[in-house]
N, C-alpha and C positions, 0 to 999 in steps of 0.2 A: 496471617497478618493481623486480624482482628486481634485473637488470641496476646498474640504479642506487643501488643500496644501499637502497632505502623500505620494504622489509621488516624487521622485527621479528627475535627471535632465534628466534621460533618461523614460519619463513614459510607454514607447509600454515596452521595457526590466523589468520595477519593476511588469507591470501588468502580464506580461510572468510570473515572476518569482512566485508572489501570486498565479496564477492559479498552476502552478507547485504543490507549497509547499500544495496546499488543495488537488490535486488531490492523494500526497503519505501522508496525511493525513489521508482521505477518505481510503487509501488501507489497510494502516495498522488497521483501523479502521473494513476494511473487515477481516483482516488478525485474528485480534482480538476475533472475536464471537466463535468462539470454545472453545478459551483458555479459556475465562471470562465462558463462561456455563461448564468446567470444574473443574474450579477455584471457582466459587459461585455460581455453579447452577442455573443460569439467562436462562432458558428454550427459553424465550419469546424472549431473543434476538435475534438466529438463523432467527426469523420468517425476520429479517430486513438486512440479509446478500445479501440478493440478490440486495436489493436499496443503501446500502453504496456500492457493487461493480457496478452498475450501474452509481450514482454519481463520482466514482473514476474516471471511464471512461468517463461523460462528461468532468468534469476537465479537464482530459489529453487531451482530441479535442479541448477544449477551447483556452490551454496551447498548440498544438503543432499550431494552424490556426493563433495565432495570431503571435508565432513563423513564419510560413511559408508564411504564407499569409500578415498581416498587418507590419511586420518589414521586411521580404525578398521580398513581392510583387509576389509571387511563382514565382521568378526568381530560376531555378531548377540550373541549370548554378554553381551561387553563394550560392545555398544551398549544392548542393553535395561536392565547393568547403569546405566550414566550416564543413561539415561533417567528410571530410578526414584531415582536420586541428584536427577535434578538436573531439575527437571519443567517447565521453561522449553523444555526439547526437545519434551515430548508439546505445547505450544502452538506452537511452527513446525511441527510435523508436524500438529497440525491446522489452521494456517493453509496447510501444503503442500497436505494433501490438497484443502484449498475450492480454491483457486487451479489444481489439477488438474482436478476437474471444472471448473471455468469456464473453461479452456484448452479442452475437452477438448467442450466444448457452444457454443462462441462462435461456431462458424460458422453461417452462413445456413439451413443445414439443418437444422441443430438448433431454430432459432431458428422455422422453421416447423413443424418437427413436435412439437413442443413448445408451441407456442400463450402461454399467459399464463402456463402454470408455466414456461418458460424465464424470464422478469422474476423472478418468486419467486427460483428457484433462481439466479440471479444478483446478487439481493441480497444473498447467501452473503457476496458481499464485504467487505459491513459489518463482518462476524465474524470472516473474514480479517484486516482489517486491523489490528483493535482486538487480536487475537490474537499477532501482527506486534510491534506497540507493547509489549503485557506480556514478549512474548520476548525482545524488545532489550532493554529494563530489568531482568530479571532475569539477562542474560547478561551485564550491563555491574555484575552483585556491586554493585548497590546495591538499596536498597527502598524502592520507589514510594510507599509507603505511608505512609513515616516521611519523607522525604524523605531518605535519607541515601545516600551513596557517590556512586557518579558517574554519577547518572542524569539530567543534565542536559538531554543532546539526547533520552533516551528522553523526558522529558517535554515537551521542546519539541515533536517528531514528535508524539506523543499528541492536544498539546492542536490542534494544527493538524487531526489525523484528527479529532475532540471536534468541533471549528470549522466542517470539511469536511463531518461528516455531519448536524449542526444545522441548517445550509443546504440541506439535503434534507429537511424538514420541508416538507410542501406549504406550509403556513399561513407557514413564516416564506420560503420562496421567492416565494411570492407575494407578498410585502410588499418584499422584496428588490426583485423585477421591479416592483413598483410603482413602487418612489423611484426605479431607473434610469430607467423612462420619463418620468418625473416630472424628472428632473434632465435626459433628454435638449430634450424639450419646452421648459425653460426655458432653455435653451442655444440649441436653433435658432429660438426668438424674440429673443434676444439678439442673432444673426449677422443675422437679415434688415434690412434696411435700412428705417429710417423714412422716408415719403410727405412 
């Protein structure tokens, strides 16, 4: 991208911001595999939830070191000041840190020795992502709130995570999973042939 001119006049801040936007890509993309194997029975996707939330999370370290390190110089100094300036950071830092522990416990072994608080603490995600979503919007200088500036796709991403995590409602999944079966059934009565 460099290469070809697609960066900005600031390019350490456009490559922050692309690491960013793939890493709450990647998330919701994690956030996703339930709904979709609920929604069209896509079995085989789950098998890949654990490498889209694993990718999400390098994103984010790419997205916070270049932030820290390559544009502040880990001057802590004048990171904690912009911190306190501008507090859309303390919300990816604590979307970073969820997303660090659920890196950091995703594997099998944690998963066993950890028993049912591993499910708990992995629903961390939820907060992760919603967390994700106010950071984009406050970092894209508009407010959510009022609807003003240019928080467009912040709330399009939002209302999709809104959307993603409402379908994780037992009650409304299983309503979900009801009408698909329901829609399947009346389809392969429709393909069998009449006697």
């Amino acid at each position: 991208t460099a290469l070809s001119g697609g960066l900005s006049i600031n390019p350490i801040q456009d490559v922050e911001q692309r690491l960013g936007r793939s890493a709450l890509y990647l998330l919701v993309g994690t956030l996703a595999v339930t709904p979709l194997t609920t929604l069209v029975g896509w079995r085989t996707l789950a098998l890949h939830r654990r490498t889209l939330g694993l990718y999400a999370f390098m994103y984010f370290s790419l997205h916070f070191i270049t932030f820290a390190v390559v544009d502040y110089g880990l001057n802590l100094r004048e990171i904690l000041r912009l911190t306190l300036e501008k507090p859309f950071i303390i919300l990816g830092s604590l979307a970073g840190f969820i997303l660090l522990l659920l890196a950091i416990t995703s594997y099998d072994f944690f998963k066993r020795k950890m028993g049912k608080r591993w499910k708990k603490l992995h629903r961390l995600v939820y907060i992760a992502s919603l967390a994700v979503i106010f950071h984009y919007a406050l970092a894209k200088k508009g407010d959510i709130f009022t609807l003003q500036g240019d928080i467009l796709k912040p709330l399009l991403w939002g209302l999709l995570v809104i959307f993603l995590l409402l379908l994780r409602i037992p009650w409304v999944r299983r309503k979900v999973s009801n009408i698909r079966q329901s829609f399947l059934l009346k389809r392969s009565a429709i393909k069998e042939p009449v006697d």
